[in-house]
C-alpha positions, 0 to 999 in steps of 0.5 A: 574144524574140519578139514575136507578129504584129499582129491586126486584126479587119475587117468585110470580106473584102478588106482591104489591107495596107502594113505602116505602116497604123498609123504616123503617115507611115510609109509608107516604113516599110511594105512594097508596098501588097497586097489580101488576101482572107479565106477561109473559114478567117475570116482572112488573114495578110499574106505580107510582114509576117505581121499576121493580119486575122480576119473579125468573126463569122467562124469564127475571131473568138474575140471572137465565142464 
């Protein structure tokens, strides 16, 4: 079974990801520190772990519609 990628949705166009961001000390559990910067697709996913970071009000933040 495939579980689908974590979406974070982000008020900035550069956001960094660890992979572990949301575990309580887990941040031997991640991957390397990375910057991402959205584009003007609205997202970004990240290359290590594939969790998808959307802009807020950009085109392609469905919560905006």
């Amino acid at each position: 079974m495939s579980q689908q990628p974590e979406t974070a949705f982000v008020t900035t166009t550069r956001v960094s990801c660890d992979g572990a961001s949301d575990i309580p000390g887990g941040a031997a559990l991640g991957h390397p520190r990375v910057w991402l910067e959205i584009d003007e697709k609205g997202y970004v996913d990240c290359g290590y772990c594939d969790k998808r970071f959307v802009l807020k009000g950009g085109p392609a933040d469905q919560q905006a519609a």
